[in-house]
N, C-alpha and C positions, 0 to 999 in steps of 0.2 A: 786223466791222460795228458792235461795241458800243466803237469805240476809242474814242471820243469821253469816254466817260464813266471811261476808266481815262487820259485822258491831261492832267492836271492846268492842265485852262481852255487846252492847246493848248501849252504847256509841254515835254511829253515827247512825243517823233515814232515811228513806228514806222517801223522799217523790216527788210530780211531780209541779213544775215550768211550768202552763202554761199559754196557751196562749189567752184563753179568744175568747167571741162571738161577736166582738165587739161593736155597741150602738145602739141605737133607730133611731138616726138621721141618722146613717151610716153605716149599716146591713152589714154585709158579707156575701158570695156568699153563698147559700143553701147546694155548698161542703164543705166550710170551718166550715160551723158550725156542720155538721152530723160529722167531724175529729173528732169537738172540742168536741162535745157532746162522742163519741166514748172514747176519752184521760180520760175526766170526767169519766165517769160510772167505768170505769177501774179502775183508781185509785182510786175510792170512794168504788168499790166492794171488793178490797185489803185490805182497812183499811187504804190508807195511807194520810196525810196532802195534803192541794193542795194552792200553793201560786199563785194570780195573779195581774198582773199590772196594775191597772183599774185609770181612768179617772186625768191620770198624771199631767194634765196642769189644772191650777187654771182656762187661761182664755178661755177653751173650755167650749163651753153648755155642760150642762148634759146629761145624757142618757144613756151612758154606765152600770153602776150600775141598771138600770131599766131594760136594756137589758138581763142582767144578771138573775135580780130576776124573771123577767117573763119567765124566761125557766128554773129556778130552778137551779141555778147554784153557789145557796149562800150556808151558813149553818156553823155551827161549826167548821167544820172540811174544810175548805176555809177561806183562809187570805188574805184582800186584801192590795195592796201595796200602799199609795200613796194617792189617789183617792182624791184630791184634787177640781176635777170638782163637786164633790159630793154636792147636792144642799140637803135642808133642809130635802124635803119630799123624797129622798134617802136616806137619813141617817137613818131616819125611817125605811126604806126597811131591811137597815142593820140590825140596833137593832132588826128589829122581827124575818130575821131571825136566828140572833145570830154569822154573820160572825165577827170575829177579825179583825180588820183595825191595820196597822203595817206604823207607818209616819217614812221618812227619813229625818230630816230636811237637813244635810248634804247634801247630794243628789240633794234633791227641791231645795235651795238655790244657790246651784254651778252649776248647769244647767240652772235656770230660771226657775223650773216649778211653784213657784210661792211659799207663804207660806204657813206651816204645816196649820190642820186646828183639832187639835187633842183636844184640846178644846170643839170645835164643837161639835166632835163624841161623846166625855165623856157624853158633857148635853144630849145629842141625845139616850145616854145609851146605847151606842158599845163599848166594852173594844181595849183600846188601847194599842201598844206595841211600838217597838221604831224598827227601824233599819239602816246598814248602807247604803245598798243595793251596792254599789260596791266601793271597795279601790280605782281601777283607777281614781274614780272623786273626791272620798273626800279627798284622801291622806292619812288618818289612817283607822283602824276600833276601836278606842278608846272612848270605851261605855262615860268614862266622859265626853270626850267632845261633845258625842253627845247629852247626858243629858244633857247638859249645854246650847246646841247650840237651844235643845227643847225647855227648859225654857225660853233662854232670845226672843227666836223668839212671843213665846204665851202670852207673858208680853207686848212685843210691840206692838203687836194687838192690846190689847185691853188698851193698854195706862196704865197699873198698874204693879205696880213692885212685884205683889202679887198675878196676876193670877194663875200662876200654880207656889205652892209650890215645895220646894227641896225635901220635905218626897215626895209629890205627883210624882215629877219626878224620885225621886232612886225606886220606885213602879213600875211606867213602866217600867221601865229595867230589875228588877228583877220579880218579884211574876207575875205580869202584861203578862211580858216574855214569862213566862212559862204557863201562861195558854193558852193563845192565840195558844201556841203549843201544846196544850193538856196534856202535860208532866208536868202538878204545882203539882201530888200526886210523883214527883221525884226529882224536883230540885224549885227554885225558891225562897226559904225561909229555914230557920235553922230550922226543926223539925224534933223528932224523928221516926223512921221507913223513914227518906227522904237518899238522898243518900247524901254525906259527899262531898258536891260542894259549895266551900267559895274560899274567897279572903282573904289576910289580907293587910290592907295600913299600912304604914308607919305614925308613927302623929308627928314624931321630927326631918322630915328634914325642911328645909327652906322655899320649898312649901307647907308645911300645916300648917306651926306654923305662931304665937299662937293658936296654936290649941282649937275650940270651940265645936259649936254644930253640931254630927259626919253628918247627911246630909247635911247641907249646906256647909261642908269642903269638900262631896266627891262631890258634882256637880258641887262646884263654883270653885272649887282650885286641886282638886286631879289631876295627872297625871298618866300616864300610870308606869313612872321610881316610884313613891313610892309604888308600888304591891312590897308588901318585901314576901308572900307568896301564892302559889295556889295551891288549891288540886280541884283533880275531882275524886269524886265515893272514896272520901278516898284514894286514892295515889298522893305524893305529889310531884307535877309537877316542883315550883318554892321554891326556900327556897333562905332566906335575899337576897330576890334581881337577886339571880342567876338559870338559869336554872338548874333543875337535872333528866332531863327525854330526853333532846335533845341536840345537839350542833349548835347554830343555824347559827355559818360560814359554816356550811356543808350544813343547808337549803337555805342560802342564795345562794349559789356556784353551788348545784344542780338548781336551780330556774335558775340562770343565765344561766348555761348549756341550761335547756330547752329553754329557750327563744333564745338563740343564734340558735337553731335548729330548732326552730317554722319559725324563718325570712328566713332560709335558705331555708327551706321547701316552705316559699312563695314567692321567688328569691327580698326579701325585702331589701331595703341601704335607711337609713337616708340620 
């Protein structure tokens, strides 16, 4: 009820991380799903986003997704994560009912849970989004090269160096992004009445020259170091290069603090 005042001028969104009912082939106990069904309704009665983790491993059977849609637990406002077990006639399920599917290649790849299948979902006609799902496995959360890592993984599937274009990839990251979050009438693309949320790259350092055609320069070549600008909501965050809204040996140094105090807390030694 008191979001408003922790979520900075409309900036930070809430929404509920859960936990899913889990499959056809392997039901959860009749408590665990009246929780889950309880978590749902709540957060769906709120108004708020709901992400879940669905059918993770490429070489699991199916069922999970199906579990899912037979008790109503899809729709717009649910993103699913991953869901690689997703067999054809689920994707189906998805497309009708209009959930966003959200692929980590990062993730799937450094885990083993097998390859994106983001391809798939498009022809299937579920929009897709990209994400990193956690720093601890991939080592950055650096949109290019997750873009990048999308591309070349959905090219080698299918044996063509032209599967999913560069336009088609900076699309899910961006516009793609944002609808999937509901929030594409705020951010996602450069238009007027949207809110003033850009990057700018760099095109004259040594990683992007000879600079050509500006999507295949930002998916196949950009790095995180050529961001020479970033504003969000119109206040400008990063200018040539440098922070001007944070100090970030202060984040860095609190972060350590914390974590020095978390191990301590769990009587933890390397």
């Amino acid at each position: 009820k008191d979001w408003a005042s922790h979520s900075n001028d409309g900036l930070i969104s809430l929404g509920l991380a859960w936990g899913g009912v889990g499959s056809t082939r392997s039901p959860r106990s009749p408590e665990i799903i009246d929780r889950a069904r309880k978590e749902f309704e709540r957060a769906r009665s709120l108004g708020l986003p709901i992400a879940v983790h669905l059918g993770v491993r490429e070489n699991t059977p199916p069922g999970e997704v199906e579990a899912h849609a037979n008790g109503n637990f899809l729709g717009k406002d649910v993103i699913l994560i991953h869901v690689l077990s997703a067999s054809p006639a689920e994707m189906k399920m998805i497309a009708a009912a209009g959930s966003p599917v959200s692929v980590s290649p990062g993730s799937e790849l450094r885990i083993g849970y097998g390859l994106t299948k983001a391809c798939d979902f498009m022809e299937a006609g579920v929009l897709v989004s990209v994400s990193v799902d956690t720093v601890p496995l991939t080592g950055s959360a650096s949109l290019f090269g997750i873009l990048k890592l999308l591309r070349n993984a959905e090219n080698a599937k299918a044996y063509d160096e032209f599967k999913l274009s560069a336009r088609r990839a900076l699309e899910i990251g961006t516009i793609d992004g944002a609808r999937a979050l509901g929030i594409d009438d705020l951010v996602g693309s450069l238009k007027p009445g949207k809110r003033a949320d850009l990057i700018m790259v760099s095109t004259d350092t040594v990683t992007m020259g000879v600079f050509t055609d500006p999507t295949h320069m930002l998916v196949e070549a950009a790095e995180p170091s050529n961001v020479d600008t970033v504003v969000v909501d119109g206040r400008i965050l990063k200018r040539g290069g440098k922070f001007t809204a944070l100090a970030s040996q202060h984040i860095v140094a609190a972060d350590s603090a914390w974590l020095e105090a978390v191990l301590a807390r769990a009587n933890w030694s390397s």
